[in-house]
C-alpha positions, -999 to +999 in steps of 0.1 A: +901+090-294+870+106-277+838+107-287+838+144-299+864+142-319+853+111-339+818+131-343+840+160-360+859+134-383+825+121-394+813+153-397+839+162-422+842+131-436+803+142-447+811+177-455+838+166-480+816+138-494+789+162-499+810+189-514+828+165-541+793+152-549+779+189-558+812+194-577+803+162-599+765+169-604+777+208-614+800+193-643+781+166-657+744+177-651+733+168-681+745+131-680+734+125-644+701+139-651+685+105-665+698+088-636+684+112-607+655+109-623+652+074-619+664+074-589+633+095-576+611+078-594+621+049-579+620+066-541+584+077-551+575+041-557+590+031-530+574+053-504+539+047-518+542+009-516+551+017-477+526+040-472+499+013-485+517-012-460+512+007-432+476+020-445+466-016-445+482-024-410+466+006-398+434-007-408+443-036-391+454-030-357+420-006-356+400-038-366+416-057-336+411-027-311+374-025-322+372-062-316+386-059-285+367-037-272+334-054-283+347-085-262+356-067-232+319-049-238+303-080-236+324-096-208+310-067-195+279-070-196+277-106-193+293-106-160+265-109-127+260-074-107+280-077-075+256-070-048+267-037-028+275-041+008 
């Protein structure tokens, strides 16, 4: 089986998934509707308790590079004048 073909099968595979799924939530919209909402509620949480991780790692690797930089400043400075030739 090549490549192509097994892209296609998922493909439909997806499609058909996709399509039942809309046929369910269209017939029982009312029950489902508790459980999507938790659901995104949920997703919400979830992506702001990432987004505060990466904030604070963000914060963190600038710390570092500011470090840095102050040690290779005074390295820098610290270092004797190389007579020119």
């Amino acid at each position: 089986m090549n490549e192509g073909f097994k892209n296609l099968l998922f493909f439909l595979a997806g499609a058909a998934v996709g399509a039942l799924g809309a046929t369910v939530v269209s017939r029982n919209q009312e029950s489902l509707r508790p459980v999507v909402t938790d659901l995104l509620a949920k997703g919400m949480d979830l992506k702001d308790k990432a987004g505060a991780i990466l904030e604070t790692a963000k914060e963190n690797i600038e710390d570092l590079v500011a470090e840095a930089r102050h040690a290779q400043e005074s390295r820098t400075d610290a270092a004797p004048a190389e007579p020119k030739a």
